[in-house]
C-alpha positions in Angstrom: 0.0 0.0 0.0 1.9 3.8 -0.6 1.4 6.3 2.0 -0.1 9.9 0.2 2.1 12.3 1.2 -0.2 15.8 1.0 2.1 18.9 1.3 0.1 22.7 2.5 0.9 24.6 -0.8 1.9 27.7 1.2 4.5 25.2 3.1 5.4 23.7 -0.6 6.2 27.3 -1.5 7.5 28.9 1.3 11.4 30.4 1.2 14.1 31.2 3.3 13.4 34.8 4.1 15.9 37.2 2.7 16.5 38.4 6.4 17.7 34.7 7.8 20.1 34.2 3.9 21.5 37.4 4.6 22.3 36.4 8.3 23.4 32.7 7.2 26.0 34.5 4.4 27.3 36.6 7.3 27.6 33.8 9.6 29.2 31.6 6.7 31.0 33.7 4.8 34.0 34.7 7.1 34.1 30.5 7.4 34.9 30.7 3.7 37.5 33.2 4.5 39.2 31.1 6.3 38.5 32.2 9.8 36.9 29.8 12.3 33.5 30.9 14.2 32.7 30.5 17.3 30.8 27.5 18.7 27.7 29.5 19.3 27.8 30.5 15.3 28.9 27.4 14.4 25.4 25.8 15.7 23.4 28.7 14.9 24.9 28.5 11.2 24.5 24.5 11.0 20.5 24.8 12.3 20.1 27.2 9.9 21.7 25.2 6.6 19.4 22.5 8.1 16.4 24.7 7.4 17.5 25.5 4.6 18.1 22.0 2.9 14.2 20.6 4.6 12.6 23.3 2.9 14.4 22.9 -0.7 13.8 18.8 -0.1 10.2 20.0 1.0 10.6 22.2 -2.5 11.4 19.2 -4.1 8.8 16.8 -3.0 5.8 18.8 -3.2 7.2 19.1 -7.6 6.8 15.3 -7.9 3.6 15.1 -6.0 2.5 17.6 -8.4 3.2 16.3 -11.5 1.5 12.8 -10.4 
């Protein structure tokens, strides 16, 4: 039997807001740089590239489910 998986199409569509990229880029891009953040940011920067990849695999999903 397969499970229906129903995404909220606001969810489906929902972004990163510009606010929390912006804040990810500064967090990561001294990283980049060469420079190594602090534990705090390192966490803070990790839970927030977590986000990031659920909603683009949410993104993702909600396409197939579409096109079946």
């Amino acid at each position: 039997m397969s499970e229906v998986f129903q995404i909220p199409i606001e969810l489906a569509n929902f972004r990163l807001p510009i606010g929390v990229h912006k804040h990810l880029q500064y967090l990561l891009d001294p990283q980049d740089a060469g420079e190594q953040l602090t534990q705090a940011e390192r966490r803070e920067a990790e839970g927030l590239v977590e986000l990031a990849e659920f909603l683009s695999l949410l993104r993702l999903r909600s396409q197939v489910v579409r096109k079946q």
